[in-house]
C-alpha positions as CSV (number, residue, x, y, z in Angstrom):
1,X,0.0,0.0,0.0
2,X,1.5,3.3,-1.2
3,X,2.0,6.2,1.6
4,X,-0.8,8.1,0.1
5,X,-3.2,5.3,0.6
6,X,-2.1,5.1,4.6
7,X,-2.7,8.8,4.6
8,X,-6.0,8.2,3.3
9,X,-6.5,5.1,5.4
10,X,-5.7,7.6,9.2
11,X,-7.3,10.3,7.8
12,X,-10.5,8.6,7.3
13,X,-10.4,6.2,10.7
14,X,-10.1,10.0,12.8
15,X,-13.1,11.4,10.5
16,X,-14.8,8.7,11.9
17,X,-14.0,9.3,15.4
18,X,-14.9,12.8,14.9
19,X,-17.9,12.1,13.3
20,X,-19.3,9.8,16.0
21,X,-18.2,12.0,18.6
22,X,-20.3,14.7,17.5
23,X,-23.4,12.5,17.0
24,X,-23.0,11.4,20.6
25,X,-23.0,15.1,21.7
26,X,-25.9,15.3,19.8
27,X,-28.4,14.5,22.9
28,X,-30.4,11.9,20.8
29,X,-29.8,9.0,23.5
30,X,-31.8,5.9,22.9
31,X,-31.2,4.5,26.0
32,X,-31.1,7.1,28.3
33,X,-27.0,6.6,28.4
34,X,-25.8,10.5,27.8
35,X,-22.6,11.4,26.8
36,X,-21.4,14.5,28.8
37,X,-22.3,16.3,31.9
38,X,-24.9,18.6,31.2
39,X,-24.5,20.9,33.3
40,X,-22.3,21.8,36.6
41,X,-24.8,20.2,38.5
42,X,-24.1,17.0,36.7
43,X,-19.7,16.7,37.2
44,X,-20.5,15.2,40.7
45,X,-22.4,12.2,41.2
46,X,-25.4,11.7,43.2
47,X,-24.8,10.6,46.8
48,X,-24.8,7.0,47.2
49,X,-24.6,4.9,50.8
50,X,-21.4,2.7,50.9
51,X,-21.9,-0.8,51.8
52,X,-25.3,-1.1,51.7
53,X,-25.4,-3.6,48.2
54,X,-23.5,-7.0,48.7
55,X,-20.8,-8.0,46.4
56,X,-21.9,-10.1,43.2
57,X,-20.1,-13.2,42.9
58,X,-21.0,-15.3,40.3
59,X,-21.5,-18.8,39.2
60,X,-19.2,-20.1,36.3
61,X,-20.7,-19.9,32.6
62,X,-22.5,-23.4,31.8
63,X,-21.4,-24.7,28.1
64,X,-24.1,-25.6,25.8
65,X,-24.5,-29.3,24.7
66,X,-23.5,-28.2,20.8
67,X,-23.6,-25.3,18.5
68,X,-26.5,-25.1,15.7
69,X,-25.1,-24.7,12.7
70,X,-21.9,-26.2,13.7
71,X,-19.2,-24.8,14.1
72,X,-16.6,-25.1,10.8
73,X,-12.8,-23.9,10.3
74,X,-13.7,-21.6,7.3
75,X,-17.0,-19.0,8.1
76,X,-20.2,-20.1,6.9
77,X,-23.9,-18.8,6.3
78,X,-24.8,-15.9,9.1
79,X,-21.2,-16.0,11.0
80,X,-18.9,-12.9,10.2
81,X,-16.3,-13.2,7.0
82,X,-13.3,-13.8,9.6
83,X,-10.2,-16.0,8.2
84,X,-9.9,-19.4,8.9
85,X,-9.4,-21.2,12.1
86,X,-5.6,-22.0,12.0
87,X,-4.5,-25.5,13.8
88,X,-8.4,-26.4,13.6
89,X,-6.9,-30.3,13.0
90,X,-4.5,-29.8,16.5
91,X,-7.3,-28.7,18.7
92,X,-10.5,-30.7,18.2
93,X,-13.0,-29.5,20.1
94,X,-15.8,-31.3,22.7
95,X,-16.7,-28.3,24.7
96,X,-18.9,-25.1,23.0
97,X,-20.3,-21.7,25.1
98,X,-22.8,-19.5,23.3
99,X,-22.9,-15.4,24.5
100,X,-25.3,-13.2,23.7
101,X,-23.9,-9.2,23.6
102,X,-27.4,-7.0,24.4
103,X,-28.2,-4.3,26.1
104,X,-29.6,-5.5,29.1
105,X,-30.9,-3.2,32.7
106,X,-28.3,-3.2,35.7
107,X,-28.8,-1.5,39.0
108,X,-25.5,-0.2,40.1
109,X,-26.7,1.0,43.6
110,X,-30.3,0.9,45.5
111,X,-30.5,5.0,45.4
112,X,-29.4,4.9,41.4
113,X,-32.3,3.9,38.9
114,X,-31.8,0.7,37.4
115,X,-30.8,1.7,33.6
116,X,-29.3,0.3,30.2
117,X,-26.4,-1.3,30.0
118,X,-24.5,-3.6,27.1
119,X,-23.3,-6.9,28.4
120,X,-21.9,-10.5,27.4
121,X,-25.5,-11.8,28.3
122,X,-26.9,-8.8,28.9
123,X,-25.7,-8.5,32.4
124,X,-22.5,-6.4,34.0
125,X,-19.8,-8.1,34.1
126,X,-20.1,-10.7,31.5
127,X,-20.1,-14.5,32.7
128,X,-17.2,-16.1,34.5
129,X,-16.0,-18.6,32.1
130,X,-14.0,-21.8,33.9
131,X,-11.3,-23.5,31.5
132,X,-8.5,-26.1,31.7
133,X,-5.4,-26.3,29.9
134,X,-5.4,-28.7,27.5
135,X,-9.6,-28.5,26.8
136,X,-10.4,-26.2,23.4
137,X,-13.2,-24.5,23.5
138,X,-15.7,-22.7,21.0
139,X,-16.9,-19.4,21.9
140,X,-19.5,-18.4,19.4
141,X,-20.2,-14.3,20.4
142,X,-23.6,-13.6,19.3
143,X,-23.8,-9.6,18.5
144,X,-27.3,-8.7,19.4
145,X,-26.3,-5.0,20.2
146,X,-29.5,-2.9,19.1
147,X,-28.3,-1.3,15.5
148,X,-29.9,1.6,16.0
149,X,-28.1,3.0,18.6
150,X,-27.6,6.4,19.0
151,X,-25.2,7.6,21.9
152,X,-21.9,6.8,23.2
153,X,-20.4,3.9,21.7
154,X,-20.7,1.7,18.4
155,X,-22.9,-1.5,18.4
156,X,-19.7,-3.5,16.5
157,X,-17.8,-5.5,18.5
158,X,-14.4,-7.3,18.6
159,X,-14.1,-10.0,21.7
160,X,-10.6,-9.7,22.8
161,X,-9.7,-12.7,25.4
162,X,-6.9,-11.1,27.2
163,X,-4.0,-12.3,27.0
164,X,-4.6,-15.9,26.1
165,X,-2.0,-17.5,23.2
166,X,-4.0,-17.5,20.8
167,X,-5.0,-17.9,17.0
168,X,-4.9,-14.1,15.4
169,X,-8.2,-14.4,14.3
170,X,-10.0,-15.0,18.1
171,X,-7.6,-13.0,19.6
172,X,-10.5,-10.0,18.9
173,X,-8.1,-8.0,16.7
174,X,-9.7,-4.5,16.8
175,X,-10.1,-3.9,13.0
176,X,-12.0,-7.4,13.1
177,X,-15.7,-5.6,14.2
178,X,-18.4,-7.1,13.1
179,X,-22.7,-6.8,13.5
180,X,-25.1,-8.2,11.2
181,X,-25.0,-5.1,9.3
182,X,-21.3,-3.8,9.5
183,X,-18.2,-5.3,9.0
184,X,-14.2,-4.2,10.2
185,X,-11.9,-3.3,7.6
186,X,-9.9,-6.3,8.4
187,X,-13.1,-8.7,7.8
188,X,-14.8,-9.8,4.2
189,X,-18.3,-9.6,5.9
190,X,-20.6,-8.2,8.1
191,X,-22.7,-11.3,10.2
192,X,-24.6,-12.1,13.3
193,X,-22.0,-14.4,15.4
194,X,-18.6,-14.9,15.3
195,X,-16.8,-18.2,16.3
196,X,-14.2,-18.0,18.5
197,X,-11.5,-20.7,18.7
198,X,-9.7,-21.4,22.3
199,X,-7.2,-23.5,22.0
200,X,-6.4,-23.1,25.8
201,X,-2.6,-24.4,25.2
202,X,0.4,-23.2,26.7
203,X,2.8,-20.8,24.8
204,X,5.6,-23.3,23.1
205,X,3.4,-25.7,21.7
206,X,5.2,-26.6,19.0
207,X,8.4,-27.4,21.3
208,X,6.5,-28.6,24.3
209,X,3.7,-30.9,22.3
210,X,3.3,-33.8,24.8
211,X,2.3,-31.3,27.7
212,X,0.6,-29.0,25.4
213,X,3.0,-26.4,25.6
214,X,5.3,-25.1,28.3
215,X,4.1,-25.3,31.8
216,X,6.1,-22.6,33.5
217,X,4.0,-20.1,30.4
218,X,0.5,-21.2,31.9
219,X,-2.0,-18.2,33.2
220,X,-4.6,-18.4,35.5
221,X,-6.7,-15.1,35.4
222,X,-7.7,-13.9,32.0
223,X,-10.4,-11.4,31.2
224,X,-12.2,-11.0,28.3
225,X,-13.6,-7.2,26.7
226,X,-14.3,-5.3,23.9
227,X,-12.0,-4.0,21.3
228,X,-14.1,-2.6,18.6
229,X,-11.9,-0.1,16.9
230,X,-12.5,3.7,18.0
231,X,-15.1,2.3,20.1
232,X,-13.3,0.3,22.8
233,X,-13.8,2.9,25.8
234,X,-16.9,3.6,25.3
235,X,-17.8,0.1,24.7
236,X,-16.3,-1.7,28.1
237,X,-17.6,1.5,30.1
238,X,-21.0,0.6,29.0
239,X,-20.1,-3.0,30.2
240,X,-18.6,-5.2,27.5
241,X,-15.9,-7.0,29.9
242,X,-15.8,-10.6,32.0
243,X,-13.7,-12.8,33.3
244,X,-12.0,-15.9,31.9
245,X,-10.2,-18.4,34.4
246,X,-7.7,-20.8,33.6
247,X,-6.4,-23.7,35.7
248,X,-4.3,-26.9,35.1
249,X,-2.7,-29.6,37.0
250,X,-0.3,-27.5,38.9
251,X,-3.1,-24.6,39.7
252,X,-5.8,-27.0,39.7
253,X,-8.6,-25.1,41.2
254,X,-8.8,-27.5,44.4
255,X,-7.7,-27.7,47.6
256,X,-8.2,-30.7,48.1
257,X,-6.3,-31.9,45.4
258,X,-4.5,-35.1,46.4
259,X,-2.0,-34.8,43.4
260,X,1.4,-33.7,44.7
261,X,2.6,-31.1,42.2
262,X,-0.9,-29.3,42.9
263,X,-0.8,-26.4,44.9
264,X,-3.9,-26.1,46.7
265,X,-4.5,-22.7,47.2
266,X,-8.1,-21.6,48.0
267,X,-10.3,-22.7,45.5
268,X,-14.0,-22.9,44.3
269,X,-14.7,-20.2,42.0
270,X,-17.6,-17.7,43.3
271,X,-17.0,-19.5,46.5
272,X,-13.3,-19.4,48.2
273,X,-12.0,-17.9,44.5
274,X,-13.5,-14.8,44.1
275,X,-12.7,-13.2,41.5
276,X,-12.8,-8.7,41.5
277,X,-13.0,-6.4,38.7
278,X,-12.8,-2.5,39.6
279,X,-14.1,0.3,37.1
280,X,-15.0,4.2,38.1
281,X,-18.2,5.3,36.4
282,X,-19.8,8.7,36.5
283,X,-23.3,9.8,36.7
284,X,-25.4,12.7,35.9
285,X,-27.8,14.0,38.8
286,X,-31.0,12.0,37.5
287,X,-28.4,8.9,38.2
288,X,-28.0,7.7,34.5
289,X,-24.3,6.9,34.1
290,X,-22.8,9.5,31.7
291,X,-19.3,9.4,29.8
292,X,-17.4,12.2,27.8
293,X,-16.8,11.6,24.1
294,X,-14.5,14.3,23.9
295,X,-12.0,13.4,26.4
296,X,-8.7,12.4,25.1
297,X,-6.7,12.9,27.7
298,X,-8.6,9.7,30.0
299,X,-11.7,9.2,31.8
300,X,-11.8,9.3,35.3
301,X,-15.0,8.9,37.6
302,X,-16.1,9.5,41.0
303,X,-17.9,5.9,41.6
304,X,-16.1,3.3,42.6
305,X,-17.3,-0.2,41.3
306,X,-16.6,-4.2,42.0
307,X,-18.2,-6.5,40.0
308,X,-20.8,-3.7,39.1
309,X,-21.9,-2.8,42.3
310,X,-20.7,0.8,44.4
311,X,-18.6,0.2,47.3
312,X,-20.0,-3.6,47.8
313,X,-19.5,-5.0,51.0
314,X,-18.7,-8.8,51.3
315,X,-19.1,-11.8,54.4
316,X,-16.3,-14.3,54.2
317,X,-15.4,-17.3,56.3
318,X,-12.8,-16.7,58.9
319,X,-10.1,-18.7,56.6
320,X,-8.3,-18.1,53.5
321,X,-9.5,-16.5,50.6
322,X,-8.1,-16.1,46.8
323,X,-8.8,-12.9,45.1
324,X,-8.5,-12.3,41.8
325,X,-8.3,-8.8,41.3
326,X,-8.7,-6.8,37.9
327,X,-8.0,-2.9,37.1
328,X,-11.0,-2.4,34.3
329,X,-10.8,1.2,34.9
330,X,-10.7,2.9,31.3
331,X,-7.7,5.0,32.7
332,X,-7.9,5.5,36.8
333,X,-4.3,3.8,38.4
334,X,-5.2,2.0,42.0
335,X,-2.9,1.6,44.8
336,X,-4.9,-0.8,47.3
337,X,-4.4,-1.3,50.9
338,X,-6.3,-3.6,53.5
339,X,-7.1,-1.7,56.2
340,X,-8.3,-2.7,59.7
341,X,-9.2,0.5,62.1
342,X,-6.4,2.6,60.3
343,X,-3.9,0.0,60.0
344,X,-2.6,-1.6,56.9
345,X,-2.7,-5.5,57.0
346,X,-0.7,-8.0,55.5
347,X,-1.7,-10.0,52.4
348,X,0.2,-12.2,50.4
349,X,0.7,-11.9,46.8
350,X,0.5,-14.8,44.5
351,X,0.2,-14.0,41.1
352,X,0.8,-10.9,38.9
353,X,-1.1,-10.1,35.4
354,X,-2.5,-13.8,35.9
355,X,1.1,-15.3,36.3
356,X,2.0,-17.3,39.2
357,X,5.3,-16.2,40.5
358,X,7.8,-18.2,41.6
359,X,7.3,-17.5,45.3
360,X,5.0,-16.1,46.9
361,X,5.2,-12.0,48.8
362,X,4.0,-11.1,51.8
363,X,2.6,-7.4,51.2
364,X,0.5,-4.5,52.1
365,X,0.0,-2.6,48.9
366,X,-0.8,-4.0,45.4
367,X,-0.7,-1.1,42.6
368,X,-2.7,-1.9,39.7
369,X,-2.9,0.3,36.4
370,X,-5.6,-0.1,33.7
371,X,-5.6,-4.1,32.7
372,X,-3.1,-5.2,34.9
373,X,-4.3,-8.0,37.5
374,X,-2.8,-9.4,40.9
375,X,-4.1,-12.4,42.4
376,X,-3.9,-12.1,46.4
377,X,-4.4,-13.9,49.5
378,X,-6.2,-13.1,52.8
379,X,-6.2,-14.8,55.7
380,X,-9.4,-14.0,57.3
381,X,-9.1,-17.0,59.9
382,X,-6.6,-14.7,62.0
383,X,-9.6,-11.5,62.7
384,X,-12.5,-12.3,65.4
385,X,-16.0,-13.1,64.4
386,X,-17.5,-9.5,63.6
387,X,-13.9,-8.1,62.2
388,X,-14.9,-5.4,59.4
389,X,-12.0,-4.9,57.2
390,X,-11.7,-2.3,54.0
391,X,-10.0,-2.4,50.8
392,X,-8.4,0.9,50.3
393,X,-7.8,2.8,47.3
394,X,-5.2,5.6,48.7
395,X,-3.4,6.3,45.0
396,X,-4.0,10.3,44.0
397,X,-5.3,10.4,40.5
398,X,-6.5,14.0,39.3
399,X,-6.2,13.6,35.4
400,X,-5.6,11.1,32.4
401,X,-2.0,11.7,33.1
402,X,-1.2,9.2,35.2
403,X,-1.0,9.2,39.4
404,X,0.2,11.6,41.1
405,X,3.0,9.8,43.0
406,X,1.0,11.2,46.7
407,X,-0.3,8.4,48.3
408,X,-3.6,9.9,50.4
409,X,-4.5,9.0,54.4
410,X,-7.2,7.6,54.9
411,X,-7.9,7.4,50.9
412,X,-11.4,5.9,49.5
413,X,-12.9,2.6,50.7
414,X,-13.5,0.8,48.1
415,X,-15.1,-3.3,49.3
416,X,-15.7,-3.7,53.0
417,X,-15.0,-7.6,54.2
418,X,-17.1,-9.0,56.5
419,X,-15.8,-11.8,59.2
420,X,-19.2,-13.2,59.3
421,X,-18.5,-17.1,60.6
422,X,-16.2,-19.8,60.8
423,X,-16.0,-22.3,57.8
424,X,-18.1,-25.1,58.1
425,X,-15.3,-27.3,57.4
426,X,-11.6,-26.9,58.5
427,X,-9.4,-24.8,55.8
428,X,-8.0,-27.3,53.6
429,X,-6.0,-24.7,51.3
430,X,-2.6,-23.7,51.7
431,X,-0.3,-21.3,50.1
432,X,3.4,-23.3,49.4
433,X,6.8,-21.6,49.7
434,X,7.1,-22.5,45.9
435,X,4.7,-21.5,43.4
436,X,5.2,-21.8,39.5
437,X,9.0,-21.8,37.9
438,X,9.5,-19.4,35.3
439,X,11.1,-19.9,31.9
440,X,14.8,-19.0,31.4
441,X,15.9,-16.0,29.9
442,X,19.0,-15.9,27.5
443,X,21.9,-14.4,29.0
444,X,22.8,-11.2,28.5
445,X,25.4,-12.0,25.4
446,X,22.3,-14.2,23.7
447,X,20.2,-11.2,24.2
448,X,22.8,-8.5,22.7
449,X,22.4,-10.7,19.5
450,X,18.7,-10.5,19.4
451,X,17.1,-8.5,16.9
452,X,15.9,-4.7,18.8
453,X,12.6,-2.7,18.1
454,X,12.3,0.7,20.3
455,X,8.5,1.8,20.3
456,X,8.2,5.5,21.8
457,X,5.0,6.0,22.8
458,X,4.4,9.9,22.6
459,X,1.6,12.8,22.0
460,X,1.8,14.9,18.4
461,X,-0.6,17.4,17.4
462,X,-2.5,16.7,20.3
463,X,-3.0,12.9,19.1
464,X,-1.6,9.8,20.6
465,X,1.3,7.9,18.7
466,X,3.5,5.1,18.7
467,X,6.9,6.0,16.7
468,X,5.4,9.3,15.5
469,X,2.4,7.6,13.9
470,X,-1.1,7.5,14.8
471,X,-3.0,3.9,14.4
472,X,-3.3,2.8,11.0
473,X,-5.4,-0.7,10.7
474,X,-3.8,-1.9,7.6
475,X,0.1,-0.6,8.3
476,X,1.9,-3.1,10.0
477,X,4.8,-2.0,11.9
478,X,6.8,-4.9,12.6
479,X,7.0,-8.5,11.4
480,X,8.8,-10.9,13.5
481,X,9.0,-14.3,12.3
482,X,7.5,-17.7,13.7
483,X,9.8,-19.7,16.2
484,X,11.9,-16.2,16.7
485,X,13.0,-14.1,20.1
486,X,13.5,-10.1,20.6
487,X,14.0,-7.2,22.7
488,X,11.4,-4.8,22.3
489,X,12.0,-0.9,24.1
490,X,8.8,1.1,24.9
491,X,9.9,4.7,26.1
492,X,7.6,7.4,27.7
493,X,8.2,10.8,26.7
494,X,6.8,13.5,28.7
495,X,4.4,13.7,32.2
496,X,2.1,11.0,30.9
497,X,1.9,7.1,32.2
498,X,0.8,4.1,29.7
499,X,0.3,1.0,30.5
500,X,1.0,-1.1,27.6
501,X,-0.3,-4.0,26.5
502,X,1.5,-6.8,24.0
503,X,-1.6,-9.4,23.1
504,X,-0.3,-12.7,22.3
505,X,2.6,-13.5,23.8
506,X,3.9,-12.9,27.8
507,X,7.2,-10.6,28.2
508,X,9.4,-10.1,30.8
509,X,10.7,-6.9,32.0
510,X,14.3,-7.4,31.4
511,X,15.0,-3.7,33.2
512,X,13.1,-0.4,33.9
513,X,15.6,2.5,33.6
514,X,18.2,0.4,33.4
515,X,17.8,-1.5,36.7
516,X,16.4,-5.0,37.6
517,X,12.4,-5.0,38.2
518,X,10.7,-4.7,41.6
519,X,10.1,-8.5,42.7
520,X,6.7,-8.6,41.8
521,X,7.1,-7.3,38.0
522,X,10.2,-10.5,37.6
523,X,8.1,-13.2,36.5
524,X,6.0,-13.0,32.9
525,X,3.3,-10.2,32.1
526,X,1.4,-8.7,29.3
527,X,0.7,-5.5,30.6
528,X,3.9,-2.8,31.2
529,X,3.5,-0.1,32.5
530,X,5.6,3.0,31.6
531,X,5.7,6.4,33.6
532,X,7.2,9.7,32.6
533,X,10.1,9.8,30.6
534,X,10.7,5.7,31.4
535,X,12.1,2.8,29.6
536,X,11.5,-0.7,30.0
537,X,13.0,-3.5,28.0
538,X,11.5,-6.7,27.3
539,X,12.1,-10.1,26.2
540,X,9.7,-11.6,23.5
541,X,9.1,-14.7,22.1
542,X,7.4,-15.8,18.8
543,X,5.4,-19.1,18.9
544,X,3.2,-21.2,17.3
545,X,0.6,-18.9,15.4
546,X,1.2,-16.2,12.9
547,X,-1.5,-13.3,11.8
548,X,-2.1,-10.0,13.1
549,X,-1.9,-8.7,16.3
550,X,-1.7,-5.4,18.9
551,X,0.0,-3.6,20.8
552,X,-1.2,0.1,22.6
553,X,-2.2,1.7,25.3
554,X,-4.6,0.3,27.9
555,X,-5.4,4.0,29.0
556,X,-8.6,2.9,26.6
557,X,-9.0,6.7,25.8
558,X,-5.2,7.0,24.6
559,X,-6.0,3.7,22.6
560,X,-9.0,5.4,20.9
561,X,-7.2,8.2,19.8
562,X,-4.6,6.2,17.9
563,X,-2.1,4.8,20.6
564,X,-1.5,1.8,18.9
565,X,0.3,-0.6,16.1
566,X,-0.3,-3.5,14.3
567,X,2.5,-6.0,14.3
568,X,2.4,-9.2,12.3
569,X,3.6,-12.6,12.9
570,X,5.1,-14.0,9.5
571,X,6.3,-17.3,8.9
């Protein structure tokens, strides 16, 4: 494709953005969803009474006994014109889930009105779905979005599971949009389902084929959102995100696992495995949740949610508890605490980005930015009967910037945990001294010979870039090859913090400014988080797909306004 065409390509993706920016602004809202404060009265949100609505926890997502039409390797009749299932042959598949995208009513808090919301389902978040290495799995997404819509957002969608090694085309590459009426520039057809391919193996397949790839590359929280082109903010703020659980025979998801390499650390998902999401929302003074198109700098809001509900509050057991906890905030950084009558508690941190580290840490602060995920530990068996303890946000966030650095007293309560009884059995779960190995790194003379991309991720002309460039769906900016390693650099310039996000494939942080990672950033991850004027460099591997894939900002507004690139992996 010739320069000019490129040109054309940009120029007409932001005349979109503009476009559907101003028809937002417009005030014609079809379900009651309005896209910027009003009016002063409306940049504060109505009063709401902390933890007065209990915590959701939810049941994992049932499969269905089989798909009608079957599901094929090459699209057929009403599914989407994506490309063909690669590996379809290496991963046959006994196990199929069916989701239904629709706007759907959600009460957020008892003195809100219950209102419109899009969900996987039609409910906020989307269904837990429960996998095991090992056991492919069809997802066909069903895009029942009403077509008509006219507000924030675009009824397309693009189901990115994040960051399972997958298949480019279920990884929910962004330009792959579809609805029964529209179609992505990177599909051949518009349709009313897509078909989504999990192979649920491990990184190193092809090297590691008797144990379905590498063990030390499995992940155990995943989530799963939106990543409609343009579109993804407003999208997942209306509710397009879940969560997707992986276990195998190392993390089996039981306790009482009488299998020696298994770990046993608290399981039952919805029961002892609880797993968190937290998002901000806004809302105008009638109580309708309202979100600025025209905000490029991020989107921060002055309700704090988990698992959809306002400052939830939550019984447990007096015993130990696994939480899986996810930043789904379009741009808001946390820093979280547990705090019991002003003092910070211990916790102990398992897993970072949904990757087991090699031991476990005993902490009292977890930061999180946008998309990142720690998996923690409480031990609620060592507080009395009646012990009410909060989970503190104390991180100063002001703008789309990035934190502060200050670190607030007391800060916001965010979940309150309630020491409501014993367990009615004895705590079978434990948390072992050792937790997953991690895969070797090449020494430093291997990785001086590896091939070196340096991504700068920067503002121009008052748009986000990559390199200089704003997104482009059909440019592809790097191409490494199947079976290969590299070092990638991503460099901050300016007062701004990105966390960015590599689909595919896990990294690790090799340095940040030129020193060794904090403990808890040393084992893999998929989201890296660079602050102003930093440089990380990574270590990347190249396995056993090829197609297109992502890289940008999980600041969602900075990846909406062009922080992005297409990479490509070639054979």
């Amino acid at each position: 494709m010739s320069n000019n065409n490129l040109a054309c390509v940009s120029s007409s993706r932001r005349n979109m953005l503009k476009g559907s920016m101003m028809a937002a602004g417009s005030g014609l809202l079809a379900t009651k969803l309005v896209s910027a404060p009003a009016s002063a009265s409306d940049a504060v949100s109505p009063r709401t009474t902390p933890f007065v609505e209990r915590l959701p926890v939810y049941s994992p997502k049932a499969p269905v006994s089989q798909l009608y039409p079957p599901a094929q390797p090459v699209a057929m009749g009403d599914e989407c014109g994506r490309l063909d299932h690669q590996r379809w042959a290496d991963f046959p598949v006994n196990k199929f889930y069916e989701l239904d995208v629709k706007q759907g009513l959600h009460s957020f808090h008892r003195d809100l009105p219950t209102q419109a919301v899009w969900g996987y389902d039609g409910i906020v978040p989307g269904p837990t779905f429960v996998a095991r290495y090992g056991e492919p799995v069809i997802v066909r997404i069903h895009n029942n979005l009403p077509q008509n819509h006219v507000g924030f957002g675009s009824p397309e969608i693009s189901t990115h599971l994040h960051n399972l090694h997958n298949a480019s085309e279920s990884d929910g590459f962004t330009g792959d949009y579809y609805s029964p009426l529209k179609a992505g520039p990177t599909m051949t057809a518009p349709g009313k389902y897509k078909d989504h391919l999990y192979a649920n193996c491990l990184a190193g397949y092809d090297q590691y084929h008797e144990t379905y790839g590498d063990p030390r590359e499995a992940l155990g929280t995943l989530w799963y959102h939106d990543h409609r082109m343009d579109f993804t903010a407003p999208n997942v703020y209306r509710g397009l995100s879940g969560f997707y659980l992986l276990f195998d025979d190392i993390d089996s998801g039981n306790e009482n696992d009488p299998d020696p390499k298994a770990l046993r650390l608290p399981s039952g998902v919805g029961k002892y495995d609880i797993p968190l999401v937290f998002q901000d929302k806004q809302f105008k003074a009638n109580g309708i949740m309202t979100f600025d198109p025209f905000e490029s700098d991020g989107f921060l809001g002055d309700k704090f949610c988990v698992n959809g509900k306002i400052q939830p509050f939550y019984p447990v057991e007096a015993r130990k508890y696994r939480f899986r906890m996810l930043n789904g905030s379009l741009s808001r950084f946390y820093e979280f605490y547990l705090v019991l009558n002003g003092a910070n508690q211990d916790f102990t941190y398992i897993a970072n980005d949904g990757n087991l580290l090699e031991a476990p840490l005993s902490m009292r602060k977890v930061r999180l930015a946008p998309a990142e995920r720690a998996d923690i530990v409480i031990d609620f068996s060592q507080y009395p009967i009646g012990t009410k303890l909060y989970l503190v946000n104390k991180l100063e966030q002001t703008s789309g910037r990035g934190p502060s650095g200050k670190i607030l007293s007391p800060g916001t309560q965010i979940l309150r945990f309630d020491v409501a009884a014993n367990p009615p059995v004895a705590d079978a779960s434990r948390i072992p001294a050792t937790l997953r190995p991690q895969p070797p790194i090449p020494s430093a003379e291997e990785l001086k010979r590896l091939p070196r991309r340096v991504w700068s991720f920067d503002r121009s002309n008052g748009g986000w870039t990559v390199n200089g460039k704003l997104f482009d769906v059909r440019s592809v900016s790097a191409k490494p090859r199947l079976g290969t390693q590299e070092v990638w650099v991503l460099r901050s310039s300016g007062n701004w913090s990105h966390p960015i996000h590599i689909h595919f494939e896990e990294g690790r942080i090799l340095s940040r400014n030129g020193k060794a990672p904090p403990l808890h950033e040393r084992g893999r991850k998929d989201v890296y988080v660079i602050g102003p004027s930093e440089e990380l460099q990574l270590f990347m591997n190249f396995r056993d797909y090829t197609g297109k894939y992502m890289m940008h900002c999980h600041n969602l507004i900075h990846e909406d306004h062009a922080m992005m690139v297409r990479w490509d992996v070639v054979a």
